[in-house]
Backbone as CSV, one residue per row, in Angstrom:
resi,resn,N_x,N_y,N_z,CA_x,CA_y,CA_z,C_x,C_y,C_z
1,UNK,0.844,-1.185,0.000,0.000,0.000,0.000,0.887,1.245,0.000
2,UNK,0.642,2.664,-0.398,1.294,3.760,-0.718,0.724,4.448,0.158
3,UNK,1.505,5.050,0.881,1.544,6.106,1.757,0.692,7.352,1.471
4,UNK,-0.177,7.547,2.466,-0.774,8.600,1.898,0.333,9.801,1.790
5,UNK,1.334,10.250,2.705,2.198,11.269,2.359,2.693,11.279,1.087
6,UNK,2.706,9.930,0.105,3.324,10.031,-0.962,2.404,10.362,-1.790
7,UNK,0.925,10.057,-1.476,0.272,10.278,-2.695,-0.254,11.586,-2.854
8,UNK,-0.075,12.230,-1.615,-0.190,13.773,-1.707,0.369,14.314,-2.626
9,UNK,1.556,14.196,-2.260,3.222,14.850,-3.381,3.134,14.524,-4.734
10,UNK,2.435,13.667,-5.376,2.532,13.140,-6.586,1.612,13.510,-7.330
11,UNK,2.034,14.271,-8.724,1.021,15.097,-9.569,1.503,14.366,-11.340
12,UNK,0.368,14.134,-11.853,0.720,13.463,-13.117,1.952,14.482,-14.394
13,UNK,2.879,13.454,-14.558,3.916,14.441,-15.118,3.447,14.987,-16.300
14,UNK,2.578,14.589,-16.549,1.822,15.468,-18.267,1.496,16.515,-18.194
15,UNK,0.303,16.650,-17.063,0.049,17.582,-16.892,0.544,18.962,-15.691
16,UNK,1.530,18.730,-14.752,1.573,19.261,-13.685,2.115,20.692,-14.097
17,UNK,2.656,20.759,-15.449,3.270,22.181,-15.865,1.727,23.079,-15.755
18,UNK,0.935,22.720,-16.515,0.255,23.527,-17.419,-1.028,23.668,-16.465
19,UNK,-1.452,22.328,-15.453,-3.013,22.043,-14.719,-2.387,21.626,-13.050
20,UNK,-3.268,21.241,-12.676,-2.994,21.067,-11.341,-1.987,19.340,-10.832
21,UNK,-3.189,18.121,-12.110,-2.654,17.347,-12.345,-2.631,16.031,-11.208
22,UNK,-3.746,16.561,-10.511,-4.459,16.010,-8.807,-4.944,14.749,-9.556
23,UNK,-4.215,13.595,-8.286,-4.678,12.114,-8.834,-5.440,11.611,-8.089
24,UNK,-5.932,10.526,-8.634,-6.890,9.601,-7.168,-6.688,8.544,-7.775
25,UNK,-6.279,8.182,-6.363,-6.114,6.870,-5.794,-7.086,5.267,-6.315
26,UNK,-7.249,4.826,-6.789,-8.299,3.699,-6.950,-7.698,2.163,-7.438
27,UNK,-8.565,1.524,-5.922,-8.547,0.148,-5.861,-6.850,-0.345,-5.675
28,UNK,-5.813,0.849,-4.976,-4.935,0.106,-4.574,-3.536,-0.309,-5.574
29,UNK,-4.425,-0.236,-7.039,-2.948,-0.713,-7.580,-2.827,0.294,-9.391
30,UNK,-3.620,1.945,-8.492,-3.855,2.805,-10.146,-4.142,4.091,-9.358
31,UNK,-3.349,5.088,-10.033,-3.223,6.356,-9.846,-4.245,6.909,-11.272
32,UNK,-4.972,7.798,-11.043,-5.746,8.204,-12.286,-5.417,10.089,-12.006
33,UNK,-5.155,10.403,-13.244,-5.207,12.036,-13.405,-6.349,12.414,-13.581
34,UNK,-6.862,13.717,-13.115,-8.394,13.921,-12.741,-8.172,15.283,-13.565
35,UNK,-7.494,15.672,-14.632,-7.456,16.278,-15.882,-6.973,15.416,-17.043
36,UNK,-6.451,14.822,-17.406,-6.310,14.172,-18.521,-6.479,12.878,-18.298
37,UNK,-7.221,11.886,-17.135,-7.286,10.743,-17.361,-6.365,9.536,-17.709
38,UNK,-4.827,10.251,-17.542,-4.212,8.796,-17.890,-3.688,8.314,-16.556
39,UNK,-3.732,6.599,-16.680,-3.567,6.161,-15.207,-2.579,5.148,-15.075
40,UNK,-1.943,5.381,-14.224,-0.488,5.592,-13.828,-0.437,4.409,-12.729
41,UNK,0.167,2.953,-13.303,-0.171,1.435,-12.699,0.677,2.092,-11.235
42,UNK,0.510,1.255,-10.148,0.852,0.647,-9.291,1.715,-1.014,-8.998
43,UNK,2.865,-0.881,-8.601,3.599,-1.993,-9.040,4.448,-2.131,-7.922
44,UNK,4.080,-3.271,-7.138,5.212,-3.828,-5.670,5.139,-2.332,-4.960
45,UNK,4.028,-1.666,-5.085,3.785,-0.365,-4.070,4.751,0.698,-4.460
46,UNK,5.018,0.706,-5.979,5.761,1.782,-6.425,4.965,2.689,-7.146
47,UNK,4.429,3.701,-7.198,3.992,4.326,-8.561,5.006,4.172,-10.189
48,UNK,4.073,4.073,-10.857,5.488,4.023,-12.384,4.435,5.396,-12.919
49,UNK,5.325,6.752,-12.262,4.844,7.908,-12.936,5.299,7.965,-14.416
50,UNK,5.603,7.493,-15.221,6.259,7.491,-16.704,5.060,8.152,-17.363
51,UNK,5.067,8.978,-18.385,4.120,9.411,-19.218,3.799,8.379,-19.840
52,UNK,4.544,7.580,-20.629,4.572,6.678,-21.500,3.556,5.530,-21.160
53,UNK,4.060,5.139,-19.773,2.840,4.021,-18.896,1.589,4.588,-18.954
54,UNK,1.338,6.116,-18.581,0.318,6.948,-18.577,-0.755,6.737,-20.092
55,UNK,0.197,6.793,-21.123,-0.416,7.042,-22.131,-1.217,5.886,-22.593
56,UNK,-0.520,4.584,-21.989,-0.738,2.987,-22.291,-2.385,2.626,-22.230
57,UNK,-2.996,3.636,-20.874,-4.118,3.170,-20.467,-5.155,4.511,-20.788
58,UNK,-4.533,5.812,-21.223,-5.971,6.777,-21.002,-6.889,6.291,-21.976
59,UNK,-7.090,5.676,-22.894,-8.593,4.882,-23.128,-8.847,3.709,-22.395
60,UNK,-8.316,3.491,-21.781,-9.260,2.322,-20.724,-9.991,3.167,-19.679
61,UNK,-11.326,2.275,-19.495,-11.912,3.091,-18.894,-11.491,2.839,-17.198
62,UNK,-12.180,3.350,-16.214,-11.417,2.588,-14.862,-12.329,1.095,-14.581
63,UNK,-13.368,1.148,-14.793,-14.086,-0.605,-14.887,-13.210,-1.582,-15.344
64,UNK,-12.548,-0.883,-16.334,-11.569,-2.211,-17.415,-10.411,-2.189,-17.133
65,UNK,-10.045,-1.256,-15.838,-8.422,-1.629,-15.466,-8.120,-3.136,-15.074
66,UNK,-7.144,-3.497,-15.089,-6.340,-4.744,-14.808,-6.299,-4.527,-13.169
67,UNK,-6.916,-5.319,-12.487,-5.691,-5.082,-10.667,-5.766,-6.801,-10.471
68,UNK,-4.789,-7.246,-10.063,-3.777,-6.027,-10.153,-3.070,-5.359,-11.676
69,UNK,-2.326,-4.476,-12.134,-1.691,-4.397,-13.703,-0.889,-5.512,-13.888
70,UNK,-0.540,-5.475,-15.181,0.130,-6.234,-15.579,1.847,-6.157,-15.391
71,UNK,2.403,-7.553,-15.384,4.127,-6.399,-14.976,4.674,-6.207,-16.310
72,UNK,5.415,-5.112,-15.407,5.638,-4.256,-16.635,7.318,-4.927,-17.417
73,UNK,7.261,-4.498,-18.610,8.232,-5.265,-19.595,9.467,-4.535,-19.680
């Protein structure tokens, strides 16, 4: 599980220049951006902030996330 102190501090790197970039938390193993929607896996209780991971899932909806995700390659 991730610390709530950490999940305070953590703003999606896409957007944090330009928007606020405020995530939420859901089901433990997915960070979601609450301006652009891309969501950012959870892995052995690490965030993988990568844009790239980000970009993997913003058309999935959050019903159709994977939990846990898949590991990553």
């Amino acid at each position: 599980m991730v610390k709530q102190e950490l999940l305070d501090m953590l703003r999606c790197p896409n957007c944090v220049q330009e928007r606020e970039g405020l995530l939420a938390y859901y089901q433990e193993y997915w960070l979601i951006c609450q301006d652009c929607d891309r969501k950012y896996p959870i892995v052995e209780d690490i965030p993988v902030m990568l844009i790239d991971e980000g970009d993997k899932w913003v058309d999935t909806g959050k019903a159709d996330l994977p939990v846990p995700p898949p590991p990553m390659k």
